[in-house]
C-alpha positions in Angstrom: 45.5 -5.4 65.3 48.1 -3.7 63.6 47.2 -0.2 62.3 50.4 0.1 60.9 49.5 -2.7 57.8 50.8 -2.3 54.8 48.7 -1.8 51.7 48.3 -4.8 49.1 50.4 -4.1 46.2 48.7 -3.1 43.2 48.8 -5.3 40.0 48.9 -3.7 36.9 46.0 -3.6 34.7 48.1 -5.3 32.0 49.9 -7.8 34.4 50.2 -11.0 32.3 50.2 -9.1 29.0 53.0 -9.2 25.9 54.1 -6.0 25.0 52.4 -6.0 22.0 49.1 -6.6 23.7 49.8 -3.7 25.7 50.7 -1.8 22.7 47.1 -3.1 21.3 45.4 -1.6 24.6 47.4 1.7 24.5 46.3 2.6 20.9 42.9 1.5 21.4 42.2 5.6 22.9 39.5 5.3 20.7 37.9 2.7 18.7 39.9 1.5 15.8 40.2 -1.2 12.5 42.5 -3.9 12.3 44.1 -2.2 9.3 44.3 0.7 11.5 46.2 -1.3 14.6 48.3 -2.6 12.0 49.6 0.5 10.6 50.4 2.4 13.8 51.4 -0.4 15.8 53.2 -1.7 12.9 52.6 -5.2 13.3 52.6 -8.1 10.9 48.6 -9.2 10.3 49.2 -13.1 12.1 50.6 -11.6 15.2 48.2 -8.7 15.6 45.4 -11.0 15.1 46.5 -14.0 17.4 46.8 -10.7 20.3 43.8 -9.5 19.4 42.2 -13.3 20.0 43.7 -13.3 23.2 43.1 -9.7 24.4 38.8 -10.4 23.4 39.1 -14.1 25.2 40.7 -12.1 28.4 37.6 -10.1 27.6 40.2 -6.6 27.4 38.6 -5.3 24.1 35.8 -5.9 22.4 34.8 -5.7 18.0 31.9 -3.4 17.3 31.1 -3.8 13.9 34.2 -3.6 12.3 36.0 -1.9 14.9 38.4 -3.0 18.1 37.8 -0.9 21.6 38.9 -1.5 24.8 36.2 -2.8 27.8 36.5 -3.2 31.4 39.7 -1.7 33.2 
């Protein structure tokens, strides 16, 4: 036994993420519209929605009512 091991590197929370679904994740500090993603992140509707899509399939965020927020991690 080696007490000497090295730890297991860490994987980032958003490992496997585009930057704009990491962009998604960072402004979702607090809960948020689409309309309101869209404006700050300043992303076109079709490719804020298909990263939205894919961040609620990778079960990352959540919609409450009319609202986006982040879950998990």
């Amino acid at each position: 036994f080696n007490s000497q091991q090295q730890a297991a590197p860490e994987i980032p929370t958003n490992a496997g993420l585009t930057p704009s679904q990491s962009s998604i994740l960072a402004a979702l500090d607090a809960p948020r519209t689409l309309d309101q993603l869209a404006v700050e992140l300043k992303l076109d509707a079709a490719r804020l929605r298909a990263d939205i899509t894919m961040l609620e399939i990778r079960r990352r965020i959540a919609r409450r009512g009319s609202k986006f927020e982040r879950i998990g991690t």
